[in-house]
matplotlib code that plots the C-alpha trace (Angstrom):
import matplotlib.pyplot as plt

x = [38.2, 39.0, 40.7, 40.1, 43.0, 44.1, 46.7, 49.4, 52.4, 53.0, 56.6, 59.1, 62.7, 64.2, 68.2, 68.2, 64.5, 63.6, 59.8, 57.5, 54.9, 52.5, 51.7, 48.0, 49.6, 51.8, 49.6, 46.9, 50.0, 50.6, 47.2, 44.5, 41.0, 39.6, 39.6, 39.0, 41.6, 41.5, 43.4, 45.5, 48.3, 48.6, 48.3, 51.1, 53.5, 57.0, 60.3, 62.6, 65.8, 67.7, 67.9, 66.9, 67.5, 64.3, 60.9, 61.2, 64.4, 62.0, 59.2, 61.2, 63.3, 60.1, 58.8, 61.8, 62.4, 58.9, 55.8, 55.6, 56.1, 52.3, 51.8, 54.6, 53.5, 49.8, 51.2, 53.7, 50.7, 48.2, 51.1, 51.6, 47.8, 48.0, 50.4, 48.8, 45.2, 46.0, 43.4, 45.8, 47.6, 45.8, 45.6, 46.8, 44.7, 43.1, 42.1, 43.2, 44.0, 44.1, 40.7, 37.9, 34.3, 32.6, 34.4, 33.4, 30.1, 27.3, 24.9, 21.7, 18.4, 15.5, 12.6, 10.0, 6.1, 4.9, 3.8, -0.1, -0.5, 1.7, -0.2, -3.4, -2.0, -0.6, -3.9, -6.0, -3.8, -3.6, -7.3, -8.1, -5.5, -7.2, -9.9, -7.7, -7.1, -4.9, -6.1, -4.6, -5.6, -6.0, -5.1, -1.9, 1.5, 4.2, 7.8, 11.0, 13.4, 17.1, 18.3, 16.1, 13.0, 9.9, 7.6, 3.6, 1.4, -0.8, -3.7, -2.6, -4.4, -6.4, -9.3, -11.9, -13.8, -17.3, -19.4, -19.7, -20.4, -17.1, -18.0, -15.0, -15.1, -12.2, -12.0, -12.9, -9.0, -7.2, -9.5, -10.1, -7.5, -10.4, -13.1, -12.4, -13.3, -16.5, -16.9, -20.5, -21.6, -19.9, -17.1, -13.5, -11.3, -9.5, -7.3, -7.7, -5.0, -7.3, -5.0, -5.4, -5.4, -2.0, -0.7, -1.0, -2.1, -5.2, -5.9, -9.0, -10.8, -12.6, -16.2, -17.6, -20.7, -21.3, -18.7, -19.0, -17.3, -18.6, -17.4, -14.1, -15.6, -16.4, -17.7, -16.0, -16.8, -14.7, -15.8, -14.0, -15.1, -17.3, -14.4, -11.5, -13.8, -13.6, -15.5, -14.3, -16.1, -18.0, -17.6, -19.5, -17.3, -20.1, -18.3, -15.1, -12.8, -9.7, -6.7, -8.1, -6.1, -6.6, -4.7, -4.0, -3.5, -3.0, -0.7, 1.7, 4.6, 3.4, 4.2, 0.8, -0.6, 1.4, 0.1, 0.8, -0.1, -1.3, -4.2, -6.8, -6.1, -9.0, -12.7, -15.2, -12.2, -12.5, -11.3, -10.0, -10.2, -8.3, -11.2, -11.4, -14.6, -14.4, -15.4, -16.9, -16.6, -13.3, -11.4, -7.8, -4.7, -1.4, -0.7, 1.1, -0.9, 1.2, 0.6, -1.2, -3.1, -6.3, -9.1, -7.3, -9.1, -8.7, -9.4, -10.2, -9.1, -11.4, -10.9, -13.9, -13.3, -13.7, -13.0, -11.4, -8.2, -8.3, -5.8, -2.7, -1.4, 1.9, 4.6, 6.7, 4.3, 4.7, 3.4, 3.9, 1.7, -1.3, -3.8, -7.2, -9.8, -13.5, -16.0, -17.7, -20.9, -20.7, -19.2, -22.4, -25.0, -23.2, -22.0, -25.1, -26.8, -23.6, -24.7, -28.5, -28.3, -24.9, -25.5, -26.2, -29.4, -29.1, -31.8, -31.8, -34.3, -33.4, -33.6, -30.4, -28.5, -26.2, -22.5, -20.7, -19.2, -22.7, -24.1, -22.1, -21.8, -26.0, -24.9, -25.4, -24.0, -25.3, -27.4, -28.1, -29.6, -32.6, -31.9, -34.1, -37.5, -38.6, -41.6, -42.8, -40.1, -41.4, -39.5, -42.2, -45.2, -43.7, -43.9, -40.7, -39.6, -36.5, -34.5, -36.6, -36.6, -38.6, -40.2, -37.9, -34.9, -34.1, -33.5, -35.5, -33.9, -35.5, -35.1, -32.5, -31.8, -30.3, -31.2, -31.9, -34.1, -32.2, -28.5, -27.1, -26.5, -23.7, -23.4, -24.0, -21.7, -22.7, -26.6, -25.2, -23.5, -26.4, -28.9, -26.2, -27.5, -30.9, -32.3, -34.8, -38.3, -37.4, -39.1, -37.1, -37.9, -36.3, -35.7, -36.0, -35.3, -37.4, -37.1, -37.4, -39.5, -38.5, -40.7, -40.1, -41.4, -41.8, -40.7, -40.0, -36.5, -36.5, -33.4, -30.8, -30.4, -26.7]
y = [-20.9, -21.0, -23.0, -23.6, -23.2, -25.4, -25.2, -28.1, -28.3, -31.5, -31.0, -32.9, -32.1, -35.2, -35.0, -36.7, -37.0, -35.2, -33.6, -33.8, -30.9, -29.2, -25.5, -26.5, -29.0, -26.4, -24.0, -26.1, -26.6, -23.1, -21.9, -22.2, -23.5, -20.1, -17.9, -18.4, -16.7, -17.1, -20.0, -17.4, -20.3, -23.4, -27.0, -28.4, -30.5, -29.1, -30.9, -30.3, -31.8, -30.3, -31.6, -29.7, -29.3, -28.1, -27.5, -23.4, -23.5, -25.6, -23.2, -20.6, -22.3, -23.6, -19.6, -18.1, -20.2, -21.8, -19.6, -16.7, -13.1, -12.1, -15.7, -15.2, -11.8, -13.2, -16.2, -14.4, -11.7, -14.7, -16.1, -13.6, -12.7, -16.2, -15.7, -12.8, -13.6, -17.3, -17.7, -19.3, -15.8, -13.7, -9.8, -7.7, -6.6, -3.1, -1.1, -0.2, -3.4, -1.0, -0.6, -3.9, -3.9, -3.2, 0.2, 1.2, 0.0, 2.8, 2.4, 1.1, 3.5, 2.6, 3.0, 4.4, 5.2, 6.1, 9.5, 10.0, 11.3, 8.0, 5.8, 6.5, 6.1, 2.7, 1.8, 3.4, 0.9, -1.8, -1.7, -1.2, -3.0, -6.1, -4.6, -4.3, -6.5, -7.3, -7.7, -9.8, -9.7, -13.3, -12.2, -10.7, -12.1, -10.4, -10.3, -10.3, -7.8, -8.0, -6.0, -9.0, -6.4, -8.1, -5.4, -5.6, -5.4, -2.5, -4.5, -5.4, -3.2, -3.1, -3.2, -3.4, -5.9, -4.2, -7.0, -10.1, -12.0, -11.8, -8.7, -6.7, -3.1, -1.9, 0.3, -0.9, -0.2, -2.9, -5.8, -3.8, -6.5, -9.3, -7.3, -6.5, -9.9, -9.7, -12.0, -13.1, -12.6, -14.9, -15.5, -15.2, -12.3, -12.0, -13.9, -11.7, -12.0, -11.7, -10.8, -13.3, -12.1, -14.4, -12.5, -14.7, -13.8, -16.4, -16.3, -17.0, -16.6, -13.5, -13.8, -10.4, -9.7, -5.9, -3.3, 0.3, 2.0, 5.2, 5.6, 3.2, 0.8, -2.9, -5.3, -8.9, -11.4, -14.0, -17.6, -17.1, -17.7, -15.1, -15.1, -14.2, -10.8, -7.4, -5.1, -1.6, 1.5, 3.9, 7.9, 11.0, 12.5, 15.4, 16.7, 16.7, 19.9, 20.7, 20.4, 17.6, 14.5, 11.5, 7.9, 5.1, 1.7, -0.2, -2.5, -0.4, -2.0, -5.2, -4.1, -5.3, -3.3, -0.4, 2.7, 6.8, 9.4, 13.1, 15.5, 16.1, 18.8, 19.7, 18.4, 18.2, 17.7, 16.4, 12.6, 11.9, 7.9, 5.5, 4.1, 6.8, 9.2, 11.9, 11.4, 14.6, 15.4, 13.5, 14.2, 15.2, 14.2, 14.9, 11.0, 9.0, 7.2, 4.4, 2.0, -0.8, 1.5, 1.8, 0.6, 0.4, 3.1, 6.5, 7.2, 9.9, 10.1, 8.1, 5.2, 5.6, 5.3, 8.7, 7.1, 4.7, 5.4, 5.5, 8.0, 10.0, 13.7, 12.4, 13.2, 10.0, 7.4, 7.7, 9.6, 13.6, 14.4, 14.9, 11.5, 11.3, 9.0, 8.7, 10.3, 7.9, 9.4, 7.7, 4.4, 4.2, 5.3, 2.5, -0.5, -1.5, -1.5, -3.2, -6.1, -6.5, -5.7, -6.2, -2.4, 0.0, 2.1, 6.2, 8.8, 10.6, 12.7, 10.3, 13.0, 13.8, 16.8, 19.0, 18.4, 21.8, 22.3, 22.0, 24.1, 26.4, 26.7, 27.6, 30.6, 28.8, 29.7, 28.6, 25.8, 22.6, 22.5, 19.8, 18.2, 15.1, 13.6, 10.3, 10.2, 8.1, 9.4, 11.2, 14.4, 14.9, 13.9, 17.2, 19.5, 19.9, 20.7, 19.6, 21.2, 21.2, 23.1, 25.1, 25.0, 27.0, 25.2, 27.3, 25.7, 26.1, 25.9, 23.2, 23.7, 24.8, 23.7, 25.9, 25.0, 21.9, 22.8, 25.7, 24.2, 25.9, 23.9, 26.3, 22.9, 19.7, 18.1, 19.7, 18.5, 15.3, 16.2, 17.4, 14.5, 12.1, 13.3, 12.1, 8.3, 6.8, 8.2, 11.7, 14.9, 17.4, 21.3, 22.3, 25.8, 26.4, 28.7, 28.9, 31.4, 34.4, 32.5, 31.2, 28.5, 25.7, 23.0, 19.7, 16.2, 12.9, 11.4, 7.7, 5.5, 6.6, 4.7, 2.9]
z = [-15.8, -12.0, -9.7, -5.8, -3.7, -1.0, 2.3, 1.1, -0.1, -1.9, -3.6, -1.7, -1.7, -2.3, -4.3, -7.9, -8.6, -12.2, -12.2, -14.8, -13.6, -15.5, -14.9, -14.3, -11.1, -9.8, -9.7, -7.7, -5.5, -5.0, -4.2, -1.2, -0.8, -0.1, -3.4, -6.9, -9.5, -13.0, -14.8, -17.1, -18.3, -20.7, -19.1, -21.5, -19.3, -18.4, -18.1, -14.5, -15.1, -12.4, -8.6, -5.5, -2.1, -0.9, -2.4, -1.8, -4.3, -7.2, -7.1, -7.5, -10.5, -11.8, -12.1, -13.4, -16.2, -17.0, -16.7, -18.5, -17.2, -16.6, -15.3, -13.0, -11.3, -10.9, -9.5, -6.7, -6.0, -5.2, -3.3, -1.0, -0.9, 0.8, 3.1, 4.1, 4.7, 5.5, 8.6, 10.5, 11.1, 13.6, 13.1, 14.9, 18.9, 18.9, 21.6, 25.1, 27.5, 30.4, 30.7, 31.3, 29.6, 33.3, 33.1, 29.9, 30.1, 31.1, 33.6, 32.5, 33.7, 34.2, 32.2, 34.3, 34.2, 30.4, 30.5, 30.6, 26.8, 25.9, 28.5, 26.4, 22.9, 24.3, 25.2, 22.4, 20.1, 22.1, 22.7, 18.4, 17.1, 16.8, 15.3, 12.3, 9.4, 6.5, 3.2, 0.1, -3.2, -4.3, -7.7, -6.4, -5.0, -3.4, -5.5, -3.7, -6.0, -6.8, -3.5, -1.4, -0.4, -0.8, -3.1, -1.4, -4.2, -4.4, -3.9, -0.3, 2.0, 5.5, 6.9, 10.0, 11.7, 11.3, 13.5, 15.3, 12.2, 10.5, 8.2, 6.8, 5.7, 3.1, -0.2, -3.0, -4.9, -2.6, -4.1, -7.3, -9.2, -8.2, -8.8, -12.2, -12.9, -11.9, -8.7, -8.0, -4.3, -1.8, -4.3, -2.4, -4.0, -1.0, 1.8, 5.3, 8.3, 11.5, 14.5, 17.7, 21.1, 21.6, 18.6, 15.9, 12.6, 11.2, 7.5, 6.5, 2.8, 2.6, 0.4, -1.4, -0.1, -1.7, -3.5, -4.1, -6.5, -6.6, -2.4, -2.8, -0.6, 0.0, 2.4, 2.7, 4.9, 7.1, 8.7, 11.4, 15.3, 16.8, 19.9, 17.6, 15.8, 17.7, 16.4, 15.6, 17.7, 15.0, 16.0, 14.3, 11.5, 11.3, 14.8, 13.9, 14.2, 13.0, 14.7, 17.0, 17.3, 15.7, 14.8, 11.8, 12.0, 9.0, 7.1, 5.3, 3.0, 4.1, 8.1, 9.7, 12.8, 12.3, 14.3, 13.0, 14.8, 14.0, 13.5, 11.6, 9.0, 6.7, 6.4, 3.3, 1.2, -1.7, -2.4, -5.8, -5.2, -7.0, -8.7, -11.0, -8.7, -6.2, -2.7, -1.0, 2.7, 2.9, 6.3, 5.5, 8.1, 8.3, 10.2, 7.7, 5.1, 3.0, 0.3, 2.2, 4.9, 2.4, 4.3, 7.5, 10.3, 11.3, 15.0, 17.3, 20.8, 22.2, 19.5, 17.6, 13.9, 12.3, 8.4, 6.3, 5.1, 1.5, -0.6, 0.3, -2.0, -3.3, -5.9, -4.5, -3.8, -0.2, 2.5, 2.6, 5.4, 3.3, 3.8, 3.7, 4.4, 3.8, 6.7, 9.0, 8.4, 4.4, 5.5, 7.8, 4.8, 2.0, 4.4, 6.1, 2.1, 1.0, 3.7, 3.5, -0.7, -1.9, -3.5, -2.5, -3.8, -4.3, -4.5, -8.0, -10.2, -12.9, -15.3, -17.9, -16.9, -19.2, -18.8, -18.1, -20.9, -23.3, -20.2, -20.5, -24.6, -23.9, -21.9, -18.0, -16.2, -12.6, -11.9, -13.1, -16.9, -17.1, -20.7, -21.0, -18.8, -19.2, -19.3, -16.7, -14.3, -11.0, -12.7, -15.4, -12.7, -10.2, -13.8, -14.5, -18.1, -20.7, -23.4, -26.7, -29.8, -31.3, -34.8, -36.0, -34.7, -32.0, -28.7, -25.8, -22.4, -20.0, -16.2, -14.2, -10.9, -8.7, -5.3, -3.4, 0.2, -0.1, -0.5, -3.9, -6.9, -8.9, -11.4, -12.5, -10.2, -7.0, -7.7, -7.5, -4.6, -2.7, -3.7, -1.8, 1.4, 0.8, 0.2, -2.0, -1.0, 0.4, -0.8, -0.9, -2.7, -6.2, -6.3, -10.7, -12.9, -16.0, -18.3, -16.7, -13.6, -10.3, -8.9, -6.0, -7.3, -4.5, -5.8, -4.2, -4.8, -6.7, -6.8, -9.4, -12.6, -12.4]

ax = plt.figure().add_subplot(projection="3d")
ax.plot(x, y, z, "-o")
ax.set_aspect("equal")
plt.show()
């Protein structure tokens, strides 16, 4: 139980008058309006039959012979604690009166001219920063934790202004929440934060227009005024070098428009993405990358966008100088399909190839092993041949891919890898190996079975 304390003193000293207090009352008496202590006696009425000549000489008598022991130390300790800390009593003036604040204040230089590698960061961000978004997972909502940090979902990402009429580029993983529920097209899985030239953030719904899993990326769109969209600047990937600076804007933690700066450190890595694929030709930086940057841009020096931010190496969640982001070159291939199709459409053989494992159980060991045709597939028109067995029960090994216009195929995966240069309708030159035969065998690429 607790009891407020208060600044008066209501006993009054007057000779002859017999009190009939309880410990609860004298207590209350006792105590200020500032701190709570805990109610550790009885509230049973006691009887004062002696006379006084001042209050200090009954509280004291009242002490002694009524309250308990423990009561009574409690009592004087909160006493004194009151007397102490009352606010009426001033503490005691530190420092050195012999000095004034002009004296010890230093003298206040000024800034100055940015230096002309700053100057052009400055403007590089000031001039792309509004090509920049932030994304919100409608299906998400951001929770404010015990020590009062508000925790950004992981669905709360970035992303760019891609044209004039209010198309978004992100990855696929920061509206990957919304998307597992299977949005039709011009559904809203998103809420987008479009930065105004005064500096006011404008939300508007953002509509799926397209999604790609297999490249982490995904094209929204805004109804937002034509006036308010700036357009981000697309660069060449394919000329990038190492070492070369480059920047990141992006949304990290929930802190819109934040810029990093480094290098780029490696190219034609590989991405594993956060929808479950690998990404080849990913370009690898040592600027930070954090939990909201996905989708957000990677610049050059000259502010063109170089990639879309989309995965960082971690063991703590947060950035250790290893980011990556997927090469301009493949966000121009899949976003202008994701716009005019809402999919986007990939060359293939469309024939069944041997995982590596079964592969490699056959004794191949490099290239590609053919193990199925249809047969009404472009594949069995060029002459190419599957696994079979014979009558005997013996199996006979069907093609095996080992070069695509020249560019080796060691397995399964890096066919696949290969064929993602190329679109629907290109001929391109199988180099096979069939039996103890070599032959090139000419084919024209169809889309690729989802």
């Amino acid at each position: 139980m607790q009891m407020l304390a208060c600044n008066s003193w209501p006993l009054q000293s007057h000779v002859g008058l017999t009190f009939f207090l309880g410990r609860r009352e004298l207590l209350s008496s006792l105590c200020s309006n500032y701190a709570p202590i805990n109610d550790a006696v009885s509230s049973h009425p006691i009887t004062l039959k002696r006379t006084y000549q001042d209050g200090s000489k009954l509280v004291s008598e009242v002490m002694r012979y009524s309250i308990p022991s423990t009561t009574r130390r409690m009592l004087l300790t909160s006493f004194f604690l009151y007397l102490g800390y009352h606010p009426s009593r001033s503490a005691q003036a530190l420092g050195d009166p012999s000095v004034t604040v002009k004296e010890v204040t230093p003298a206040v230089l000024p800034s100055g001219p940015l230096f002309p590698n700053e100057e052009r960061i400055v403007q590089l961000f000031e001039n792309n920063t509004y090509s920049v978004v932030n994304i919100f997972d409608v299906t998400l909502r951001p929770q404010l934790n015990v020590t009062g940090v508000v925790e950004i979902p992981e669905g709360n990402g970035s992303g760019v202004v891609w044209d004039g009429q209010g198309h978004i580029v992100t990855n696929y993983h920061v509206i990957g929440n919304a998307l597992s529920r299977n949005p039709g097209p011009g559904q809203v899985v998103a809420r987008v934060n479009v930065l105004a030239s005064e500096g006011i953030q404008k939300n508007f719904e953002g509509k799926l227009i397209g999604a790609d899993r297999a490249k982490d990326l995904a094209v929204l769109k805004v109804d937002a005024p034509e006036d308010l969209l700036r357009p981000i600047k697309v660069g060449q990937s394919a000329s990038l070098r190492v070492g070369q600076q480059c920047l990141a804007i992006g949304n990290p933690f929930g802190f819109d428009h934040t810029l990093t700066a480094g290098v780029v450190s490696g190219l034609n890595r590989d991405i594993f993405s956060q929808t479950g694929v690998t990404i080849s030709g990913g370009v690898q930086t040592d600027a930070a990358i954090n939990p909201g940057n996905s989708g957000g841009p990677l610049l050059d020096s000259k502010g063109n966008l170089i990639g879309i931010n989309t995965a960082i190496f971690t063991q703590t969640g947060t950035s250790a100088g290893v980011g990556f982001a997927i090469p301009s070159s493949t966000v121009l291939k899949i976003v202008p399909q994701l716009i005019q199709f809402g999919k986007v459409a990939r060359a293939g053989l469309n024939v069944d190839i041997a995982p590596d494992l079964v592969a490699n159980q056959l004794n191949v060991r490099n290239g590609a092993l053919i193990l199925l045709i249809p047969g009404n597939s472009l594949a069995a028109k060029a002459g190419l041949l599957p696994t079979t067995r014979g009558f005997a029960g013996n199996i006979i090994l069907g093609d095996i891919i080992v070069a695509v216009d020249n560019k080796p195929v060691k397995s399964k995966a890096e066919l696949y890898k290969v064929l993602d240069d190329y679109n629907v309708g290109d001929k391109v030159i199988l180099k096979i190996q069939r039996g103890s035969e070599s032959l090139e065998l000419p084919i024209l690429l169809e889309e690729k079975n989802s």
